[in-house]
C-alpha positions as a Markdown table, in Angstrom:
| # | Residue | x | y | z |
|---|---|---|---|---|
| 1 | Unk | -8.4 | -14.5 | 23.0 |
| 2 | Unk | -11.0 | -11.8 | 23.6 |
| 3 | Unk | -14.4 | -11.6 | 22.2 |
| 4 | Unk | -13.4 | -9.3 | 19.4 |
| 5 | Unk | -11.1 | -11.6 | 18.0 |
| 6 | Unk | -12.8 | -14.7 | 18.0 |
| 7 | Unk | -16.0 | -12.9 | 16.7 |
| 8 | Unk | -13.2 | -11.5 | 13.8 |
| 9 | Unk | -11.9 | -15.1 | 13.4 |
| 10 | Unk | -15.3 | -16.9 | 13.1 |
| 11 | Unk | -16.5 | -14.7 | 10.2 |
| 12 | Unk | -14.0 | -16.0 | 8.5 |
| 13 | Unk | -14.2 | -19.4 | 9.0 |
| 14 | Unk | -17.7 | -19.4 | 8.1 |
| 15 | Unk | -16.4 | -17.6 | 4.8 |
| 16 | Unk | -14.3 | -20.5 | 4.8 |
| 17 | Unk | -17.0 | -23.3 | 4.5 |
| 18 | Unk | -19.6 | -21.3 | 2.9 |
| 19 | Unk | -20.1 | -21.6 | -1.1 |
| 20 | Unk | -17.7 | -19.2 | -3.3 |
| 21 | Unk | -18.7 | -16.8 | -6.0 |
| 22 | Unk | -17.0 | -17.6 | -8.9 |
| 23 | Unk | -14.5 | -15.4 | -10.5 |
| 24 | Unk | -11.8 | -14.7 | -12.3 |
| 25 | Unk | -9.1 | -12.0 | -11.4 |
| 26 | Unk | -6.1 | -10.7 | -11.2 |
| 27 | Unk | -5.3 | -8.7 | -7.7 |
| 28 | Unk | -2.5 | -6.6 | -7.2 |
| 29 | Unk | -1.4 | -4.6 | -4.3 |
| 30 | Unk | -0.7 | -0.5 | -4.9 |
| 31 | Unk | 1.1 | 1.6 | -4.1 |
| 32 | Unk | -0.1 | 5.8 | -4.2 |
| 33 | Unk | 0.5 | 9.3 | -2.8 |
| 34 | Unk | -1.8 | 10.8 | -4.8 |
| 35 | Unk | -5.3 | 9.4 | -3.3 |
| 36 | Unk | -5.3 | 6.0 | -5.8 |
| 37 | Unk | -5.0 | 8.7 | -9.1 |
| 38 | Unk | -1.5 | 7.0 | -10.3 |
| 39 | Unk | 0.2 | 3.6 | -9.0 |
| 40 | Unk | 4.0 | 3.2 | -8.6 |
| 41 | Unk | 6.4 | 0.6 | -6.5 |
| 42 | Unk | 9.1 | 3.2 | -6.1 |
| 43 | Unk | 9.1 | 7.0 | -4.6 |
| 44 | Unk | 11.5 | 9.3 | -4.3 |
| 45 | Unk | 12.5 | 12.0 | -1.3 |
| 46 | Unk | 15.0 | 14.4 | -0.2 |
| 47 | Unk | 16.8 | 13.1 | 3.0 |
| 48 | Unk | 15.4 | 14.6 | 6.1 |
| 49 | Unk | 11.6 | 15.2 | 4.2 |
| 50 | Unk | 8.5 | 12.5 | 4.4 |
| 51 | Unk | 6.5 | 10.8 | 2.6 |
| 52 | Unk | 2.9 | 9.2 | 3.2 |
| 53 | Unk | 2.1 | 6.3 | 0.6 |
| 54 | Unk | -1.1 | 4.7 | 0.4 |
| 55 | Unk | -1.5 | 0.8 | 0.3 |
| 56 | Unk | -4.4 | -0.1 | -1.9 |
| 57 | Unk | -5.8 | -3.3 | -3.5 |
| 58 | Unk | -6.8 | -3.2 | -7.3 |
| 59 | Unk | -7.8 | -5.9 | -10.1 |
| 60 | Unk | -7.3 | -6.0 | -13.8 |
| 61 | Unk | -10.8 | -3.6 | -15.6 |
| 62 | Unk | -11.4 | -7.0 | -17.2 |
| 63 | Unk | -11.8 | -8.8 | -13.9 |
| 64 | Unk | -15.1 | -8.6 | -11.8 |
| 65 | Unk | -14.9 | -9.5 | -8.2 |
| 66 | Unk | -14.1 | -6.4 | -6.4 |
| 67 | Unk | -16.0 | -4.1 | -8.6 |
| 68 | Unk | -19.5 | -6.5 | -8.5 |
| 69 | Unk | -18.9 | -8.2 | -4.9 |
| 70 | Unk | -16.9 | -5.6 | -3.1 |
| 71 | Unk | -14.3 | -6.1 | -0.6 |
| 72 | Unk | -14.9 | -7.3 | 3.1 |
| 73 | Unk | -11.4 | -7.6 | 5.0 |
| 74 | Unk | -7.6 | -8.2 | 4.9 |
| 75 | Unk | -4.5 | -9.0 | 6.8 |
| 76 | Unk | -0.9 | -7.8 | 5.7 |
| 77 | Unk | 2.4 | -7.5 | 7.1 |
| 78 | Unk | 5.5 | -5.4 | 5.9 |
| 79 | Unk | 8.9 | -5.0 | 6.7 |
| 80 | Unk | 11.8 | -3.5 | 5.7 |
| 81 | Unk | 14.9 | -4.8 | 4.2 |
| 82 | Unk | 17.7 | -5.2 | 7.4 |
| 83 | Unk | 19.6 | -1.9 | 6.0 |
| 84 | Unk | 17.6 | 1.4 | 6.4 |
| 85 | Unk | 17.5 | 4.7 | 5.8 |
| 86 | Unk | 15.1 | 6.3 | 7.9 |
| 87 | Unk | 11.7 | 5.0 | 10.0 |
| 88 | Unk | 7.7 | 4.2 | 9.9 |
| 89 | Unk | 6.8 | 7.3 | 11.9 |
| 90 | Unk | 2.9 | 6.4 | 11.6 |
| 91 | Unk | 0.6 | 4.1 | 9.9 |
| 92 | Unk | -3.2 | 3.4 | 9.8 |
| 93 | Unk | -6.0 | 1.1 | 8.6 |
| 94 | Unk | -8.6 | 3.2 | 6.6 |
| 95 | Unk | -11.9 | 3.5 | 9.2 |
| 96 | Unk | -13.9 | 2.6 | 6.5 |
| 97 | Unk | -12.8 | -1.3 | 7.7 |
| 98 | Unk | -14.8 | -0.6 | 11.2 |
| 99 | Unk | -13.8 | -3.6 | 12.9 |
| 100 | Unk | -9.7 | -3.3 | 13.2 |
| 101 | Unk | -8.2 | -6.4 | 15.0 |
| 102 | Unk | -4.4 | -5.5 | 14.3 |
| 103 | Unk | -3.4 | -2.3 | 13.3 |
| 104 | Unk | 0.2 | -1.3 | 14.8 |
| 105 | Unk | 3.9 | -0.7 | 13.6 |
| 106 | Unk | 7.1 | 0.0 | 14.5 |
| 107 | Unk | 9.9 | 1.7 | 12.7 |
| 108 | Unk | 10.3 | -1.1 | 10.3 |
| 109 | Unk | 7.1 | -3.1 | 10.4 |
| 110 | Unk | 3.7 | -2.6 | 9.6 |
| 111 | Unk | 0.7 | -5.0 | 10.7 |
| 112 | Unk | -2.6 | -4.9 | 9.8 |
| 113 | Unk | -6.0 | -6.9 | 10.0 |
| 114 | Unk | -9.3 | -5.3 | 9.4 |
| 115 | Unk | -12.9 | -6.3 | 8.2 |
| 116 | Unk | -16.1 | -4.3 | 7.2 |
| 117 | Unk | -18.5 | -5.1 | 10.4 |
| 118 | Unk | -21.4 | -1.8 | 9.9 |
| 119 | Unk | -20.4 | 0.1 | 7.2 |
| 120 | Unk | -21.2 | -0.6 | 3.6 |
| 121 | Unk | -18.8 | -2.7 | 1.8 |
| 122 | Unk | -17.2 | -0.7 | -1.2 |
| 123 | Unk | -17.8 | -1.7 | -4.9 |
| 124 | Unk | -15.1 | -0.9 | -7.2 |
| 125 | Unk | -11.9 | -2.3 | -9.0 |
| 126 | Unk | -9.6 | 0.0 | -6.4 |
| 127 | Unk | -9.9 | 0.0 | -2.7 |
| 128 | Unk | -7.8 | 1.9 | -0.3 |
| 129 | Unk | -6.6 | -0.5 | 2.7 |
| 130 | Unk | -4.8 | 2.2 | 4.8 |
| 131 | Unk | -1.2 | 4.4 | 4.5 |
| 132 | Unk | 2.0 | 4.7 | 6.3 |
| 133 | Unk | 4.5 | 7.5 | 6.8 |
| 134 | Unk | 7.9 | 7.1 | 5.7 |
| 135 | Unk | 10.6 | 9.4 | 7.3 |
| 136 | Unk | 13.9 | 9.7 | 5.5 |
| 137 | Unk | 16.7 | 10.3 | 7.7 |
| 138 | Unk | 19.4 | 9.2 | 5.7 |
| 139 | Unk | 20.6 | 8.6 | 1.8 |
| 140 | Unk | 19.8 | 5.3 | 0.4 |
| 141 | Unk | 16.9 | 3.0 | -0.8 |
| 142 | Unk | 14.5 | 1.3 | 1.7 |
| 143 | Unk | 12.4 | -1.4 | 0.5 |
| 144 | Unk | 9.4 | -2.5 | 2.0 |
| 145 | Unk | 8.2 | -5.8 | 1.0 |
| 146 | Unk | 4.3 | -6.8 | 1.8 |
| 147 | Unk | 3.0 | -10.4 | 2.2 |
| 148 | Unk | 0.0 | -12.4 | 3.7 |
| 149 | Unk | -0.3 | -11.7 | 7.1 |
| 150 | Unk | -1.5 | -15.2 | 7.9 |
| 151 | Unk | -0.9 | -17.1 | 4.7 |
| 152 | Unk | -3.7 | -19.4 | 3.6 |
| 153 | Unk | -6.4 | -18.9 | 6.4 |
| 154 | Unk | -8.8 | -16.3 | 3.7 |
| 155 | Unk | -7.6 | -13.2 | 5.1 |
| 156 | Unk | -8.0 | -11.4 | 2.0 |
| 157 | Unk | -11.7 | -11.7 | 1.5 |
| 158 | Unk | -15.1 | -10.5 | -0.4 |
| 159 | Unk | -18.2 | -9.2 | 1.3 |
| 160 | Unk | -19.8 | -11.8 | 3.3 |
| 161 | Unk | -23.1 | -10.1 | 3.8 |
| 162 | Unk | -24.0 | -11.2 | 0.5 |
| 163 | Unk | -23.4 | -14.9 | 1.0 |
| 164 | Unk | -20.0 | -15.2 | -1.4 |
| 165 | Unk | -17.4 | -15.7 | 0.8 |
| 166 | Unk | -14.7 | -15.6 | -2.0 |
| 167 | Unk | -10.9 | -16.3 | -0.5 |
| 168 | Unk | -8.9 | -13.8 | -2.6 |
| 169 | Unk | -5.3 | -14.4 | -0.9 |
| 170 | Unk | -4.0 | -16.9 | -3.7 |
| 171 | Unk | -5.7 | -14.5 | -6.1 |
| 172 | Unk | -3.4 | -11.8 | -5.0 |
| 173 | Unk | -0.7 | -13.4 | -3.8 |
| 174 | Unk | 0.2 | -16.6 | -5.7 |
| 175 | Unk | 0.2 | -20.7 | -5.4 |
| 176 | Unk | 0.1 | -21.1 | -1.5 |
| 177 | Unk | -0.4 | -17.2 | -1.1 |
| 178 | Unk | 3.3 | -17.0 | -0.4 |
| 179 | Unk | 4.1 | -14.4 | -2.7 |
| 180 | Unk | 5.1 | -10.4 | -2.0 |
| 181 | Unk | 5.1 | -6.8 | -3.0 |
| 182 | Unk | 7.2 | -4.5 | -2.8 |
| 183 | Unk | 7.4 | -0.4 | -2.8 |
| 184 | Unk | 11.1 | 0.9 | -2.7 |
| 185 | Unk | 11.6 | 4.4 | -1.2 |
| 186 | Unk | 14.8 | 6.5 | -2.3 |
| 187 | Unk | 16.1 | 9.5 | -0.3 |
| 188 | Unk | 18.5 | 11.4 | -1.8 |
| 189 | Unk | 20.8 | 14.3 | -0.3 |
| 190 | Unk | 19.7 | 17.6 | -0.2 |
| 191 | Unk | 21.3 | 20.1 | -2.7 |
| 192 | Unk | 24.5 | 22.4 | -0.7 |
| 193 | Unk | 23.8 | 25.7 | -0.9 |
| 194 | Unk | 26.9 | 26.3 | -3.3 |
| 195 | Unk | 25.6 | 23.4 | -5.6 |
| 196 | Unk | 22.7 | 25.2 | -6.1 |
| 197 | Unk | 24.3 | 28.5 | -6.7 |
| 198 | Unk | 26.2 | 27.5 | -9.1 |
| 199 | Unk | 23.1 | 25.4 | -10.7 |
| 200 | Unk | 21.0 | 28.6 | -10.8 |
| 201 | Unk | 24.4 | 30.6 | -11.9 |
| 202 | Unk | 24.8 | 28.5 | -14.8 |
| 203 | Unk | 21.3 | 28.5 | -16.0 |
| 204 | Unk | 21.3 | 32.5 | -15.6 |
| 205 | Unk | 24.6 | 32.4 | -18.1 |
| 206 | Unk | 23.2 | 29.8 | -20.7 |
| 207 | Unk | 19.7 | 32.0 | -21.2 |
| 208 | Unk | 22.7 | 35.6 | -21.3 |
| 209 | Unk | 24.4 | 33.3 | -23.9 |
| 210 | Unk | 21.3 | 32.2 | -26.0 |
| 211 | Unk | 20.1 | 36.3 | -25.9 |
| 212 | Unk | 23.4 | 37.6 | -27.0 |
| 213 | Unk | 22.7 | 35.1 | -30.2 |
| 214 | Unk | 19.1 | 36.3 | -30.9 |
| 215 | Unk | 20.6 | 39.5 | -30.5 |
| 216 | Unk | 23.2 | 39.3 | -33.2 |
């Protein structure tokens, strides 16, 4: 194991034993492509564009951990279902989380773990975690699904330089931290040229139509 790792591995385990802030909250992961403004778990694309969705981790505005104790690390995996319609063509951990253990994919998979090590852990109910571009090569829905990268070892976490230490991973996902997301991404064919012809034709006859009547 190199150094990195197991100086990764035994902040957490000191976050582990040391005393927990308490808190109540609900934690959710979401999904974006337009920088965290609006949340969806399903995008759509024309077959043979792409699309670059941001994974971010939010709680409930009555909730008050990561909005009063910030956000330290995490650890996530995601794949996609066994039928799918295009590839992960890149993916990355947001720098902000300066100390990036994990942070590869494939054309199915992503995997991620990262913590805060020298810059200033963020305060507010919506953090960005990283994104991941999606190209669509053929028609159909691919689902990703995103679960605990290691389940029940804390690595969804609070800031640590103020001595809390919180565990968030049941908090987000579930009894056991076994539960998932998932962000489903549609590709749909692009229009034929005649298609949209006669699209365009038809609306230029329906507005003739509607004149001749104003006309009269």
């Amino acid at each position: 194991m190199s150094f990195k790792k197991k100086i990764f591995h035994l902040f957490f385990g000191l976050l582990a034993i040391s005393i927990c802030h308490p808190a109540s909250a609900v934690l959710t992961l979401g999904f974006s492509t337009d920088n965290g403004t609006s949340f969806s778990n399903s995008f759509d694309l024309l077959t043979g564009e792409s699309i670059t969705i941001g994974v971010y981790i939010n709680e409930e505005a009555d909730d008050n951990i990561l909005d009063t104790v910030g956000f330290f690390g995490f650890g996530l995996t995601a794949a996609s279902a066994p039928t799918t319609f295009g590839a992960v063509s890149a993916a990355a951990i947001d720098p902000l989380y300066d100390f990036n253990t994990i942070d590869e994919f494939t054309g199915s998979t992503i995997d991620w773990e990262a913590a805060i090590f020298l810059n200033d852990i963020p305060i507010a109910q919506s953090h960005f975690l990283g994104s991941f571009q999606f190209d669509a090569t053929a028609d159909g829905s691919t689902v990703f699904t995103f679960a605990d990268r290691l389940v029940g070892t804390g690595t969804a976490t609070t800031g640590w330089l103020d001595g809390s230490g919180e565990e968030l991973d049941q908090l987000l996902f579930g009894p056991g931290a076994t539960g998932t997301f998932a962000v489903t991404i549609n590709s749909t064919p692009i229009p034929e040229p005649g298609s949209f012809a006669l699209c365009v034709g038809g609306i230029l006859i329906a507005g003739l139509r509607r004149r001749r009547k104003l006309l009269l």
